[in-house]
N, C-alpha and C positions, 0 to 999 in steps of 0.2 A: 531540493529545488525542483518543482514543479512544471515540466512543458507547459507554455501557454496551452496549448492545448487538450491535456488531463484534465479531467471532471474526477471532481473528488465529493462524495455523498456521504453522507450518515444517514444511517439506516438502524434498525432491531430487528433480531431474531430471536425466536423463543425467548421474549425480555431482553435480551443482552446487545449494549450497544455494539455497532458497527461500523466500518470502515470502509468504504469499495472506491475505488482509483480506477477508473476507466480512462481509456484511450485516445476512445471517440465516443461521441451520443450512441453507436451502437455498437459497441463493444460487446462479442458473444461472452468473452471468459472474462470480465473482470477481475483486477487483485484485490482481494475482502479477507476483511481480518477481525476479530476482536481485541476487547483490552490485554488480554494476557500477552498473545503474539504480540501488538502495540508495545507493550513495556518488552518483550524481549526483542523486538527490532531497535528500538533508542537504543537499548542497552548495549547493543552490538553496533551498534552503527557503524562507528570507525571502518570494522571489517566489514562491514558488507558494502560500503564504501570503494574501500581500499579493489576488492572483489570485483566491482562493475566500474573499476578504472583501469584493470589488467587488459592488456595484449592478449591479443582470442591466438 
């Protein structure tokens, strides 16, 4: 579930589709992914999940 505020784009690089999750319209470092990572983040989801619901 997405902030109102993330901007989520697709994009290609050298052919290959893309992912990037910005923050803000000017976000220096956005998070950018391809299919592979993509299926291995679904894949895990639960835990990474579980991950960014822990007590810092």
């Amino acid at each position: 579930m997405a902030d109102e505020k993330d901007i989520i784009e697709r994009d290609e690089f050298k052919g290959n589709k893309m992912l990037r999750i910005k923050r803000t319209e000017d976000d220096k470092y956005p998070f950018q992914f391809g299919k592979n990572k993509a299926k291995l983040i679904v894949r895990n989801f639960e835990e990474i999940k579980k991950f960014a619901e822990e007590e810092d």
